[in-house]
C-alpha positions in Angstrom: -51.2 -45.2 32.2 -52.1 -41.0 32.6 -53.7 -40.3 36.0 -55.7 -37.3 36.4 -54.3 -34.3 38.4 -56.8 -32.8 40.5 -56.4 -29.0 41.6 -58.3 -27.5 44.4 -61.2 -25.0 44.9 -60.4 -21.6 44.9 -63.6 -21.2 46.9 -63.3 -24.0 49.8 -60.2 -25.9 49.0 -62.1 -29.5 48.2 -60.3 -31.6 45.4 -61.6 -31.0 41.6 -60.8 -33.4 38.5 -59.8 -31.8 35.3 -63.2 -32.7 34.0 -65.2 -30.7 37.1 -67.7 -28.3 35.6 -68.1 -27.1 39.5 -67.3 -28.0 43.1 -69.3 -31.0 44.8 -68.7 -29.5 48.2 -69.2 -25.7 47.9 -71.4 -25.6 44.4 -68.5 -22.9 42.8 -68.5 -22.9 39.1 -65.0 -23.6 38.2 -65.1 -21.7 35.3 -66.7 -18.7 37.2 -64.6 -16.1 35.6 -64.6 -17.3 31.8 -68.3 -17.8 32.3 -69.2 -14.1 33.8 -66.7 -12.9 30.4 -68.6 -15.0 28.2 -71.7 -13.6 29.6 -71.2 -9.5 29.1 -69.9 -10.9 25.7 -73.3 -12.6 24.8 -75.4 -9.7 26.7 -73.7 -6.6 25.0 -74.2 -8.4 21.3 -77.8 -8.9 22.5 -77.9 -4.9 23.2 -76.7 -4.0 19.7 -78.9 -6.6 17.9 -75.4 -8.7 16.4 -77.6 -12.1 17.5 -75.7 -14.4 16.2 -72.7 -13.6 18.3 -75.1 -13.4 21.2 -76.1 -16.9 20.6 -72.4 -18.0 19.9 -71.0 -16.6 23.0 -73.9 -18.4 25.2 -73.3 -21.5 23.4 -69.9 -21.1 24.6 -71.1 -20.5 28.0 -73.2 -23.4 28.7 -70.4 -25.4 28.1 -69.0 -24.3 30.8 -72.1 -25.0 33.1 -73.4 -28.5 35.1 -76.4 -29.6 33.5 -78.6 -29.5 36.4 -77.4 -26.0 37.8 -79.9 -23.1 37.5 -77.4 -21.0 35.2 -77.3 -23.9 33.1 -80.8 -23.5 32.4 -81.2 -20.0 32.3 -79.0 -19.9 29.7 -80.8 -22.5 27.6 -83.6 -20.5 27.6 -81.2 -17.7 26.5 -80.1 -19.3 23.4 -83.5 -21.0 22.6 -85.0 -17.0 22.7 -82.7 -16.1 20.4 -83.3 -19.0 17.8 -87.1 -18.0 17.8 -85.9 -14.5 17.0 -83.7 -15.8 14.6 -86.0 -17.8 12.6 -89.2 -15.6 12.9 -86.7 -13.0 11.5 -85.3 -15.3 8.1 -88.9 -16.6 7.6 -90.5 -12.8 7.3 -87.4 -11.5 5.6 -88.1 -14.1 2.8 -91.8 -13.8 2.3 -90.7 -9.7 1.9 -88.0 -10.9 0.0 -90.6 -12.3 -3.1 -92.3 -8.5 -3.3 -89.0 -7.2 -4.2 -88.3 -3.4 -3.3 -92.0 -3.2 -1.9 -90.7 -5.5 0.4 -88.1 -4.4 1.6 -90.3 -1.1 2.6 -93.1 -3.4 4.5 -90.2 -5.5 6.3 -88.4 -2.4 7.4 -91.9 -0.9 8.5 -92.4 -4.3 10.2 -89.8 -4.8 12.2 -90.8 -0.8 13.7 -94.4 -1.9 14.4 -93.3 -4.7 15.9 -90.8 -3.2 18.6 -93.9 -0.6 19.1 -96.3 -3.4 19.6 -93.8 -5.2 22.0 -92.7 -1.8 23.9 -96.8 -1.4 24.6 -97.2 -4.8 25.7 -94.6 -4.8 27.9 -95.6 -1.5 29.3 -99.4 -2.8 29.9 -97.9 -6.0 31.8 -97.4 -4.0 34.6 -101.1 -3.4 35.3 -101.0 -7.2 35.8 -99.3 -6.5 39.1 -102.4 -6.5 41.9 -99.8 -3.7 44.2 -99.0 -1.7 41.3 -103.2 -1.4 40.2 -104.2 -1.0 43.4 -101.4 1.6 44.6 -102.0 3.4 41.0 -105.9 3.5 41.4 -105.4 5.5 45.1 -102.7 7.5 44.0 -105.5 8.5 40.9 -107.9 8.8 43.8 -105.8 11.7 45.9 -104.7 13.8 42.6 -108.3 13.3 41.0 -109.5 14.7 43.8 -107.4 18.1 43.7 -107.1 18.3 40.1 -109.9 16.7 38.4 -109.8 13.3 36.7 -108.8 14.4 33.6 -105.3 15.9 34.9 -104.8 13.2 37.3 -104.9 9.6 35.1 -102.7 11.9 32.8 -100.4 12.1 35.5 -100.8 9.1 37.0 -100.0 7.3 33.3 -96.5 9.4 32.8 -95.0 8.8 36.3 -96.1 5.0 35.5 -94.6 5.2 32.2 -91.6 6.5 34.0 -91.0 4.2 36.2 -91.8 1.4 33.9 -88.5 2.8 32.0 -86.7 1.3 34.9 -88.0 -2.1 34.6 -87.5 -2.2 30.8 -83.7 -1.3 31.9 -83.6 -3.9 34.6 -84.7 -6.7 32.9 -82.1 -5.9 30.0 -79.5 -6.3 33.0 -81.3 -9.2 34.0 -81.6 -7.0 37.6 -84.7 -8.8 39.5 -87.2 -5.8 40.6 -90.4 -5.4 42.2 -93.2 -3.9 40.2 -93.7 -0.3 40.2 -95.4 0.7 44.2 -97.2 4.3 43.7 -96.9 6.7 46.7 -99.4 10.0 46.7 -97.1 13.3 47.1 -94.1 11.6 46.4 -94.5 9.4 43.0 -93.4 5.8 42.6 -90.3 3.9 43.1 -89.3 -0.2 42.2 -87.4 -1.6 44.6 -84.5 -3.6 43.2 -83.9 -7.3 44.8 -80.3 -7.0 44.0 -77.6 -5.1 43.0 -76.5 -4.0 39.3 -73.1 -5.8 37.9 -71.6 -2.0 38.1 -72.0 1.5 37.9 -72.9 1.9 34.6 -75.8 -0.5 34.6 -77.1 1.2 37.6 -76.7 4.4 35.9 -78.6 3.6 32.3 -80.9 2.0 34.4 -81.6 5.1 36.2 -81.9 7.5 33.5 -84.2 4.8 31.4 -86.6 6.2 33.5 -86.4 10.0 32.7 -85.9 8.5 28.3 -89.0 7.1 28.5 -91.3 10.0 30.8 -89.7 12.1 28.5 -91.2 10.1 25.7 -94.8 10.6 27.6 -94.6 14.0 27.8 -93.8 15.1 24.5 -96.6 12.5 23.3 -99.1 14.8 25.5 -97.4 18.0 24.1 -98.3 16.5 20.5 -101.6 15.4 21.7 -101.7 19.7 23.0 -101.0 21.0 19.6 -102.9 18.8 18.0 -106.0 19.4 20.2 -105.6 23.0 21.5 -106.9 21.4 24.6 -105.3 23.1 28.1 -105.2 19.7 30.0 -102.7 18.0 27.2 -100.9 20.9 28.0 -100.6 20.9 31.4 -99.5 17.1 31.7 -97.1 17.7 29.1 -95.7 20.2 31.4 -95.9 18.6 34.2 -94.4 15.0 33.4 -91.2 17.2 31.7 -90.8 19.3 34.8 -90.9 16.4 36.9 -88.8 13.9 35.0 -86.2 17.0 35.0 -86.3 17.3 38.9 -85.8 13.6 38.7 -82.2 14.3 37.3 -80.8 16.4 40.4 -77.7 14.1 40.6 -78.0 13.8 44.4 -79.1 10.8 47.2 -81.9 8.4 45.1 -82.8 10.5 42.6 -82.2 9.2 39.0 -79.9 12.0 38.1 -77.6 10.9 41.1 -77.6 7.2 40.1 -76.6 9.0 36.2 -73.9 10.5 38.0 -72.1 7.5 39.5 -70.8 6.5 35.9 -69.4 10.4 35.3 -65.8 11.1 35.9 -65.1 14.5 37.2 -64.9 16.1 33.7 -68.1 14.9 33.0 -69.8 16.5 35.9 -68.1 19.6 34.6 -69.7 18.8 31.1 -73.0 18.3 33.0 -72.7 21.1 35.1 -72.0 23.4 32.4 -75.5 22.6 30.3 -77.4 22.5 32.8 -75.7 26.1 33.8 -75.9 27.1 30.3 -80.0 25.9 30.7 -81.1 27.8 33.1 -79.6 31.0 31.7 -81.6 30.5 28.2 -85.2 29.4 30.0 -84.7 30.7 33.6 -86.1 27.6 34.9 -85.2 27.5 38.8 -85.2 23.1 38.1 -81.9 23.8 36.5 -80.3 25.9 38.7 -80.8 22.9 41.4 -79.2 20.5 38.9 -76.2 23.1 38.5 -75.7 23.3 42.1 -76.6 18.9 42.7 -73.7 18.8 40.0 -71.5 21.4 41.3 -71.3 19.2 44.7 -70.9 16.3 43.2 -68.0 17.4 41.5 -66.2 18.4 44.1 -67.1 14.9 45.5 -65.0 11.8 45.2 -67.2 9.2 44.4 -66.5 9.6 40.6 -65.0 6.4 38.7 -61.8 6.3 37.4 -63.2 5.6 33.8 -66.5 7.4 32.7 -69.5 6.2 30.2 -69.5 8.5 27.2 -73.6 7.2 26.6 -74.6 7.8 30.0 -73.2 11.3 30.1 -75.2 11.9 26.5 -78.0 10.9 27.8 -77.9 13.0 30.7 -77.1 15.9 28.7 -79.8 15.3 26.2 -82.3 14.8 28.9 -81.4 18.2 30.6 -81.3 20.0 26.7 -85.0 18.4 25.5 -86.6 18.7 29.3 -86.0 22.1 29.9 -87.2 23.1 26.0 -90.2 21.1 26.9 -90.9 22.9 29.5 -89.9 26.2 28.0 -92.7 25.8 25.1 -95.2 24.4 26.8 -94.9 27.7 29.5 -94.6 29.7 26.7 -97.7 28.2 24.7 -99.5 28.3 28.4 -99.1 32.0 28.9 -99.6 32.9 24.7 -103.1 30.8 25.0 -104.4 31.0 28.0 
């Protein structure tokens, strides 16, 4: 006759039987770490689209979870959300599939309109949010009132598309946030309800912001060229400028979260474009960066192992920001 050997909790000591999924006195998993590797597995496949490993490594992770805890569930509806994508996916691909090479053209243009469609939704959800209209509408109210309407819902709709940048990031991370809070003279800010995993989430979320205001001013820039109308040009110039003030890597700012993930090489990198920047387009936004980066160099809150994609998208931000800015000056003062 076996027995069963029963080890302890690493957490509170009680007594747990081989079969334990988690303790009965302190709720620990007992598979805590396997489950949290399992996760970043399933979560990084997610991120590069591979969802079938996503789905296998989740599947592997609820077995490691009580049926009636709350990780248990969430990661059911993890692995269900994937089999909808999965399916919706096979069932397109083979009605596109029948047309031939035609349809191979539509499914590939499909698959774009959708992520557009689902990027636009997403960024309209927001607007759902009672504080975020009601903050948005008096924040229009104080610039409207300077500037004229015109200049201020353009405003108004970059730092909003901004800051929903960060709440597309978080929700990736699966980082609870509030919804975007609008504050008149100083912009808008999400307050996190808890912490990133590490560094590097809490630097791509971060610069997600900057990615995607960049993406709202150079819309307005084409909307400028396109119309010839001074206002386009304005918030064009406006949203780059700020989102680039946005990436001094010092205290809050998104440019100092960016810089929690850089080693000290890295900051040099940094330091040296946005050097290099200022010299070609003498904006005086750069030379801040430089000298935000030169400090934080010197500093010693740099890991011990960098993130190559946060330091490109830094570095691309600062490159396509300040050209922004240097054309639309340049078209400014040429047209007007």
């Amino acid at each position: 006759m076996l027995s069963a050997i029963s080890t302890p909790c690493s957490n509170c000591g009680s007594a747990l039987t081989p079969q334990a999924l988690s303790c009965s006195s302190c709720g620990k998993l007992t598979h805590a770490q396997e489950f949290e590797t399992l996760s970043q597995h399933a979560k990084l496949a997610g991120q590069s689209k591979d969802w079938n490993g996503a789905k296998l490594a989740w599947e592997r992770a609820l077995a490691l979870l009580p049926p009636d805890s709350s990780e248990y569930r969430t990661v059911k509806a993890r692995i269900q959300n994937i089999d909808l994508q999965l399916s919706d996916k096979h069932v397109w691909a083979k009605r596109m599939g029948k047309l031939g090479p035609v349809g191979v053209v539509l499914w590939k243009f499909k698959t774009v309109a959708l992520l557009v469609l689902a990027k636009g939704k997403f960024v309209l959800l927001g607007l759902t949010k009672l504080s975020t209209l009601t903050s948005m509408l008096l924040f229009l109210g104080v610039y409207w009132s300077m500037f004229g309407w015109q200049f201020a819902l353009g405003f108004v709709l970059s730092i909003y598309i901004h800051e929903m940048g960060h709440v597309m990031a978080l929700r990736k991370y699966g980082i609870a946030a509030s919804a975007p809070m609008f504050i008149p003279f100083v912009g808008a800010i999400v307050r996190l309800k808890q912490y990133p995993a590490n560094v590097i989430q809490d630097a791509r979320v971060g610069l997600a912001g900057p990615i995607w205001g960049f993406g709202a001013a150079v819309f307005a820039w084409i909307c400028a060229l396109i119309t010839g109308l001074p206002i386009w040009y304005a918030i064009a110039h406006t949203g780059a400028w700020i989102n680039l003030f946005n990436l001094i890597p010092i205290w809050q700012l998104d440019g100092g979260r960016g810089f929690r993930a850089l080693t000290r090489t890295q900051r040099g990198m940094a330091l040296g474009v946005a050097f290099t920047m200022w010299v070609v387009t003498q904006e005086t936004m750069l030379l801040l960066i430089a000298l935000g980066a030169g400090y934080r160099l010197i500093s010693k809150d740099y890991p011990a192992e960098g993130d190559n994609i946060t330091l490109t998208q830094y570095i691309g931000l600062i490159v396509l920001l300040s050209m922004l800015v240097l054309m639309n000056t340049q078209t400014i003062h040429a047209r007007f």
